[in-house]
C-alpha atoms as an extended CHARMM CRD file, in Angstrom:
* protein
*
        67  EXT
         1         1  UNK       CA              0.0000000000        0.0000000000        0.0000000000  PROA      1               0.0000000000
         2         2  UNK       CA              3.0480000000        2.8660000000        0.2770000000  PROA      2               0.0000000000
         3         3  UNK       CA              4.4090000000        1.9370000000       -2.7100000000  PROA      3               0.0000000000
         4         4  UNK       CA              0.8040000000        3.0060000000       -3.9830000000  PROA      4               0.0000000000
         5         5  UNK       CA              1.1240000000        6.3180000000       -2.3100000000  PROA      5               0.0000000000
         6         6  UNK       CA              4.9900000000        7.0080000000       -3.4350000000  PROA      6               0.0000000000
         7         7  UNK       CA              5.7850000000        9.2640000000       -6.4360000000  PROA      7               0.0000000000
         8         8  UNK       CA              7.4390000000        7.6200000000       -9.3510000000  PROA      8               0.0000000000
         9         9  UNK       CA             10.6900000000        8.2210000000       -9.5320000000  PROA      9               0.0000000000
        10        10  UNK       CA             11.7980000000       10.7420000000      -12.3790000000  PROA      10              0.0000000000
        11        11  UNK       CA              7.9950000000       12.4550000000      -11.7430000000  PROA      11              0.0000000000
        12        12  UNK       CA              8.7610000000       14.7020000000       -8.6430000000  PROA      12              0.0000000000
        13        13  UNK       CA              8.1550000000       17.9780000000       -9.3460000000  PROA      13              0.0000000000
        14        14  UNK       CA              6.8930000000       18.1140000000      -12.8630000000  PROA      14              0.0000000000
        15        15  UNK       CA              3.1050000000       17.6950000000      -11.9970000000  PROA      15              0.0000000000
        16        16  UNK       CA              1.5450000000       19.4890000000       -9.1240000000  PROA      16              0.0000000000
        17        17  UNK       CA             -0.1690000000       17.7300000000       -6.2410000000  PROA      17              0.0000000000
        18        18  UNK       CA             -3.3840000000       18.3730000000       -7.5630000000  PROA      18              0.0000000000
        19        19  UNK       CA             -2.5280000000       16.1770000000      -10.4930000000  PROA      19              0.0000000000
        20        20  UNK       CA             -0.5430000000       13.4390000000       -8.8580000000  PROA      20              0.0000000000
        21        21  UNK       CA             -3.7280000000       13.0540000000       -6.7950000000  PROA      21              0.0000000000
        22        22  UNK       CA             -5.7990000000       12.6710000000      -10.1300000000  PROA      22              0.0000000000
        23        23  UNK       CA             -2.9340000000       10.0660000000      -11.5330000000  PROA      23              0.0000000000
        24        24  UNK       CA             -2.9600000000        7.8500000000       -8.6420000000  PROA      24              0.0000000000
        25        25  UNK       CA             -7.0490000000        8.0330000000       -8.0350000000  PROA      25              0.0000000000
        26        26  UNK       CA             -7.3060000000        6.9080000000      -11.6370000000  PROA      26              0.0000000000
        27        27  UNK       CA             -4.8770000000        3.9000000000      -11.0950000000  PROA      27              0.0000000000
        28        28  UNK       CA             -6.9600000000        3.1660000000       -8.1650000000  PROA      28              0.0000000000
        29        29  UNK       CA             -9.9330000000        3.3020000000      -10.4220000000  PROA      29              0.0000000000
        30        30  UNK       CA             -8.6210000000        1.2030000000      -12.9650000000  PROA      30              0.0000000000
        31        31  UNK       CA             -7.7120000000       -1.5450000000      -10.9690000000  PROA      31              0.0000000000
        32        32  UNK       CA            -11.0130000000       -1.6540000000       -9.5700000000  PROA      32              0.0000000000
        33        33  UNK       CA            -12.3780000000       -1.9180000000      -12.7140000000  PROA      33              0.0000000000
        34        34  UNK       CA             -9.9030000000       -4.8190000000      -13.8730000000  PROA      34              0.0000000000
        35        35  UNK       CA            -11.0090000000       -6.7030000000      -10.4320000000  PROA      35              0.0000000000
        36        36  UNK       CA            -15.1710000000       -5.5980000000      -11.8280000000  PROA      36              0.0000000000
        37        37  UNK       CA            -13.8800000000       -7.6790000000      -14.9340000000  PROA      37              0.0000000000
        38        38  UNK       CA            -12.5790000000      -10.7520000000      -13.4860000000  PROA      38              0.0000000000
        39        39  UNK       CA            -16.0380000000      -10.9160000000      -11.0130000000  PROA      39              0.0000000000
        40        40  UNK       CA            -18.0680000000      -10.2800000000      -14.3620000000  PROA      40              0.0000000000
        41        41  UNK       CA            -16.0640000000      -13.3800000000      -15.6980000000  PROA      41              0.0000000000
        42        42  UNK       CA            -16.7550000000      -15.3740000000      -12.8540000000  PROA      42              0.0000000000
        43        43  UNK       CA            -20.3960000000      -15.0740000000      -12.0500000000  PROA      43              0.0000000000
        44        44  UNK       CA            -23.2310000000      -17.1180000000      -12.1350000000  PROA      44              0.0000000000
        45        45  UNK       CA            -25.3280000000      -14.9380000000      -10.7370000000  PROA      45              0.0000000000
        46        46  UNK       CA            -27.8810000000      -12.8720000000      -12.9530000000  PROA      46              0.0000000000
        47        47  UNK       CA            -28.0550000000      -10.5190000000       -9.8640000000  PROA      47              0.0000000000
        48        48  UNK       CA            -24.8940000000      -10.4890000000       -9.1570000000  PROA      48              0.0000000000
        49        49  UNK       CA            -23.9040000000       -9.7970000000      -13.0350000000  PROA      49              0.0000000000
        50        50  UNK       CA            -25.9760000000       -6.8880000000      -12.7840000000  PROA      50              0.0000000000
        51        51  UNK       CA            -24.8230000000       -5.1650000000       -9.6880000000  PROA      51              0.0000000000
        52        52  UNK       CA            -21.1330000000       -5.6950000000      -11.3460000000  PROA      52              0.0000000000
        53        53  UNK       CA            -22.6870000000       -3.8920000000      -14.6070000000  PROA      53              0.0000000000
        54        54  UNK       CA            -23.2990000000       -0.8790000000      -12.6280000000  PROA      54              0.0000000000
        55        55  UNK       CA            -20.8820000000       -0.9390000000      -11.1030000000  PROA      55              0.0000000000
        56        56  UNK       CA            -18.4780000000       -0.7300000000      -13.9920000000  PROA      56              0.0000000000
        57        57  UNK       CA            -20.4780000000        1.5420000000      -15.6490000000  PROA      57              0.0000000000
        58        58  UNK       CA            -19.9450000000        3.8260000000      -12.8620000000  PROA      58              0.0000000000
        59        59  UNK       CA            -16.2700000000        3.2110000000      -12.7460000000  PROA      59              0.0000000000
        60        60  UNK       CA            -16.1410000000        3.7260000000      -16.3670000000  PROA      60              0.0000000000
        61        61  UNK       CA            -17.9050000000        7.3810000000      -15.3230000000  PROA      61              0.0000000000
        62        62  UNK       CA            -15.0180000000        8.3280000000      -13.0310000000  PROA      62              0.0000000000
        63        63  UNK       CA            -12.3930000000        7.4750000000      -15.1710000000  PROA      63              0.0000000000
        64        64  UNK       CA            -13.9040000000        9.5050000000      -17.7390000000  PROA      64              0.0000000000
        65        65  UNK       CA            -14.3050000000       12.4520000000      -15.5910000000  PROA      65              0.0000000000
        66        66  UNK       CA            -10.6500000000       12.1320000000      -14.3820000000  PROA      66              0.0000000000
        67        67  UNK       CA             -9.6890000000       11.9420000000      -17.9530000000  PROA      67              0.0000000000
């Protein structure tokens, strides 16, 4: 989890905080969505399926917006 929160190397200073913030909430975002995928793969539930639908679509909403 600190590696998560530690700048790259080579990126200090050329991004403000404001957009190192945005960089790693995307990451965050996208790896949620990759974990979404695999449950989506996985499920045999037709409730279950659809909770992960929304749930992707809303990821897919804040990764847009961040974009």
């Amino acid at each position: 989890m600190e590696e998560a929160d530690a700048e790259p190397s080579g990126n200090s200073g050329s991004s403000s905080p404001a957009d190192r913030q945005a960089t790693l909430k995307k990451n965050d975002l996208q790896l949620s969505r990759k974990h979404i995928l695999q449950q989506l793969q996985n499920s045999s539930s037709e409730r279950y399926t659809e909770l992960l639908r929304r749930t992707l679509a809303d990821l897919d909403a804040q990764i847009a917006a961040l974009s």
